[in-house]
C-alpha positions in Angstrom: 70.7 91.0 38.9 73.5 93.5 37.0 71.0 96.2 38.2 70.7 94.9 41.8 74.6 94.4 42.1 75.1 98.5 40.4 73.1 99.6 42.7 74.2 98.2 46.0 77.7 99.2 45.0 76.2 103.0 44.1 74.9 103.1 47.4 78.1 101.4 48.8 80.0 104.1 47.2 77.7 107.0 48.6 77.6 105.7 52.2 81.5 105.3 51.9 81.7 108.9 51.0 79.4 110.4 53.6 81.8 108.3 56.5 84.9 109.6 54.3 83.3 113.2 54.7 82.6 112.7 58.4 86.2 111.6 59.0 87.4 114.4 57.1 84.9 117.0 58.7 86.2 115.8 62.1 90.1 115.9 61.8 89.8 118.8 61.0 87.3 120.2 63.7 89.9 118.4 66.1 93.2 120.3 64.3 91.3 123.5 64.6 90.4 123.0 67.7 94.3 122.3 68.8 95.2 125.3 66.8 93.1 127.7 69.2 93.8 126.0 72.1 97.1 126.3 71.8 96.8 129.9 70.2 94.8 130.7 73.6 97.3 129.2 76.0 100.2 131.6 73.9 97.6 133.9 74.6 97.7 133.7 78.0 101.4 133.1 78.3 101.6 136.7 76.5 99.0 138.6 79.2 101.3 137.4 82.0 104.6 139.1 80.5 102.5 142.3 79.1 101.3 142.6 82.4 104.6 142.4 84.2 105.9 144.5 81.4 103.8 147.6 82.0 103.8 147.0 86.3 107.8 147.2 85.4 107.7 149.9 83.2 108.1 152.9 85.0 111.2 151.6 87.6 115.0 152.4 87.0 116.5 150.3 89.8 118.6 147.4 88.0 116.9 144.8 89.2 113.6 146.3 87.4 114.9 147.0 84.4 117.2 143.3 83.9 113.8 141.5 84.9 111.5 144.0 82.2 114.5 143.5 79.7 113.7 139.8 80.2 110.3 139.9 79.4 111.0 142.4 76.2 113.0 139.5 74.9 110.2 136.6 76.1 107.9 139.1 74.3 109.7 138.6 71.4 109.9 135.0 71.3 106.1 134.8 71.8 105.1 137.0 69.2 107.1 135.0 66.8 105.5 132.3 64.4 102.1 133.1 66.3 99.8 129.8 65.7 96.6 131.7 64.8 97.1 133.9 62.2 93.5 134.3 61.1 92.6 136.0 64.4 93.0 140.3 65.1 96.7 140.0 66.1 99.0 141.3 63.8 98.3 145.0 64.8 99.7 144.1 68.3 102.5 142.5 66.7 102.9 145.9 64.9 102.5 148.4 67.9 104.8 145.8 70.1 108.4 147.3 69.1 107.4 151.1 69.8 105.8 149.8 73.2 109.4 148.5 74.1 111.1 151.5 73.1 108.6 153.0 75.4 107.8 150.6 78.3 107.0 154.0 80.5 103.9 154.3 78.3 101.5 152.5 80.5 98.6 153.6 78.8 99.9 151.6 75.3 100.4 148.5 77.6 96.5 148.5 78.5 95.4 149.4 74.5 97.3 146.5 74.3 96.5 144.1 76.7 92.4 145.6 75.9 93.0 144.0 72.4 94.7 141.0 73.7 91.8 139.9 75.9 89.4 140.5 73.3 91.5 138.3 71.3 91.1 135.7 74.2 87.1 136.0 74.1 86.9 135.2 71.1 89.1 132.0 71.4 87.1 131.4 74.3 83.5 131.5 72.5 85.1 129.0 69.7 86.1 126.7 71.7 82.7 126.6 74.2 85.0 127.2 77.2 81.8 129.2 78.6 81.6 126.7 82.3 85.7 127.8 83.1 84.3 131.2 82.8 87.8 131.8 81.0 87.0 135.5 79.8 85.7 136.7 83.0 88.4 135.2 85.1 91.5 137.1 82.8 89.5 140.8 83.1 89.7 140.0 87.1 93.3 139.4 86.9 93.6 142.4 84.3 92.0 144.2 87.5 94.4 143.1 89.6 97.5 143.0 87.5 96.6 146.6 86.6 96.6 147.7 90.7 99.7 146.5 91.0 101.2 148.8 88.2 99.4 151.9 90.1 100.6 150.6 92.8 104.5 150.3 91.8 103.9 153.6 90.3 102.5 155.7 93.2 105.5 154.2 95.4 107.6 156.1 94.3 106.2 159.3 95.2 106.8 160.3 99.2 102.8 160.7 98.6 100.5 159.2 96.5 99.7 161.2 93.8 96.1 162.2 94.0 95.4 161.0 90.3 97.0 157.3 91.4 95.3 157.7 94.5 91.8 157.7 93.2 92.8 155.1 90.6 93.9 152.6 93.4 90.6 153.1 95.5 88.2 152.6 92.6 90.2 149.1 91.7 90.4 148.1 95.0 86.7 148.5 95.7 85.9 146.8 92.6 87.7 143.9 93.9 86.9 143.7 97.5 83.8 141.8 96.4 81.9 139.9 99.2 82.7 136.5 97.5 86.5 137.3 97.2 89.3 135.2 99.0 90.8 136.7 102.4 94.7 136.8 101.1 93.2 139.2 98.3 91.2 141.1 101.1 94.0 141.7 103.6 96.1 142.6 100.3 93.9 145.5 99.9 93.6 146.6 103.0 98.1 146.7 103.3 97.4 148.8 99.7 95.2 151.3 100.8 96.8 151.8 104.6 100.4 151.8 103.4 99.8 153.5 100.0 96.6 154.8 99.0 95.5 156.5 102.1 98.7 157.9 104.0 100.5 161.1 104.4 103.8 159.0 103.6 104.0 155.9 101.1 105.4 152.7 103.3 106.3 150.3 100.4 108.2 150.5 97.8 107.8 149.7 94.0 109.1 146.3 94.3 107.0 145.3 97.6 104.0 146.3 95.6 105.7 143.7 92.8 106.0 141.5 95.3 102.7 141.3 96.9 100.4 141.0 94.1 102.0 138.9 91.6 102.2 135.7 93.5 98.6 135.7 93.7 98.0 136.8 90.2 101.0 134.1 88.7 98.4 131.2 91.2 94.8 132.5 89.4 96.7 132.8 85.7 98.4 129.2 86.3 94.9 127.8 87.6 93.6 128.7 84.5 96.0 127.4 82.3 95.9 123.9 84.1 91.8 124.0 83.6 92.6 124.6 79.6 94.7 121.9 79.5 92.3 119.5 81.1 89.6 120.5 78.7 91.9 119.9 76.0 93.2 116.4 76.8 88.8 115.6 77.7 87.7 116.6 74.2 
């Protein structure tokens, strides 16, 4: 009887542990999880104002340069107590003060952004976000985010510059794709009629601001709204 009773309590005792190791095992899967969720949507929050940062570089008008000092200091708020501090980061935090010395240096701004989005991979393949295509989606927008920085940049020559010029045709062919929307289309067609392939530039820095970044503020906010579903389904 003893022996019967000690060893329904042993096996008592060792179920109770394996549920106890269960619970344990999944609070923390769920913590982790909400840890790189939330590190992705900073993430995310932190492409947007890069982007902007570099398409702003370059200007000297004083409503550029108020709207990039804006996003210097929102860059600095983001980069601040950064949630996920086991992922390759902190050399972006490092290089970010001699990039806003320097926000001419549009060649830094896309090391850095490069390094950002593989950060966002990554997050993306640890969280199984493979079905909102999440990766893919931010290089398009790095396509587009990155024409409208050549853009800004070759309006202010009274020609395009035949470096910028080439630059422009190769990103707007990569994304004239068959399957893309017609308010990206006819977008392409004002940049390479009224910039890219005229004897005189007809828009100016800030129209080239203008007509991208609605579009890419939509795609990056649709994305952000898709994270958040997952999150709040899992």
């Amino acid at each position: 009887m003893e022996l019967s009773i000690t060893l329904a309590l042993a096996l008592g005792l060792l179920l109770l542990g394996q549920w106890l190791n269960r619970l344990a095992a999944r609070r923390h899967r769920v913590a982790l999880n909400k840890l790189q969720s939330a590190t992705l949507q900073r993430s995310l929050e932190l492409l947007q104002a890069l982007q902007k940062h570099r398409g702003l570089g370059a200007q000297k008008d004083i409503a550029s340069v108020s709207q990039r000092n804006a996003l210097a200091r929102r860059l600095d708020q983001l980069w601040l107590n950064w949630p996920g501090a086991s992922l390759q980061v902190a050399p972006l935090q490092r290089d970010w003060p001699q990039l806003r010395r320097n926000p001419a240096d549009f060649e830094a701004h896309c090391r850095m952004i490069e390094a950002l989005l593989t950060v966002i991979e990554q997050l993306a393949e640890r969280l199984d976000l493979h079905r909102l295509e999440l990766a893919p989606a931010c290089r398009h927008l790095e396509d587009l985010a990155r024409l409208r920085g050549l853009a800004m940049r070759a309006a202010n020559y009274r020609r395009c510059p035949a470096g910028l010029e080439l630059q422009i045709r190769l990103l707007c062919q990569r994304l004239a794709e068959p399957a893309a929307e017609e308010p990206l289309h006819g977008m392409l067609r004002q940049l390479e009629q009224q910039l890219a392939a005229t004897a005189q530039t007809r828009l100016t820095p800030g129209a080239c601001f203008a007509l991208l970044t609605p579009l890419i503020d939509e795609r990056l906010q649709g994305l952000r709204r898709a994270l958040a579903r997952n999150l709040i389904a899992a």
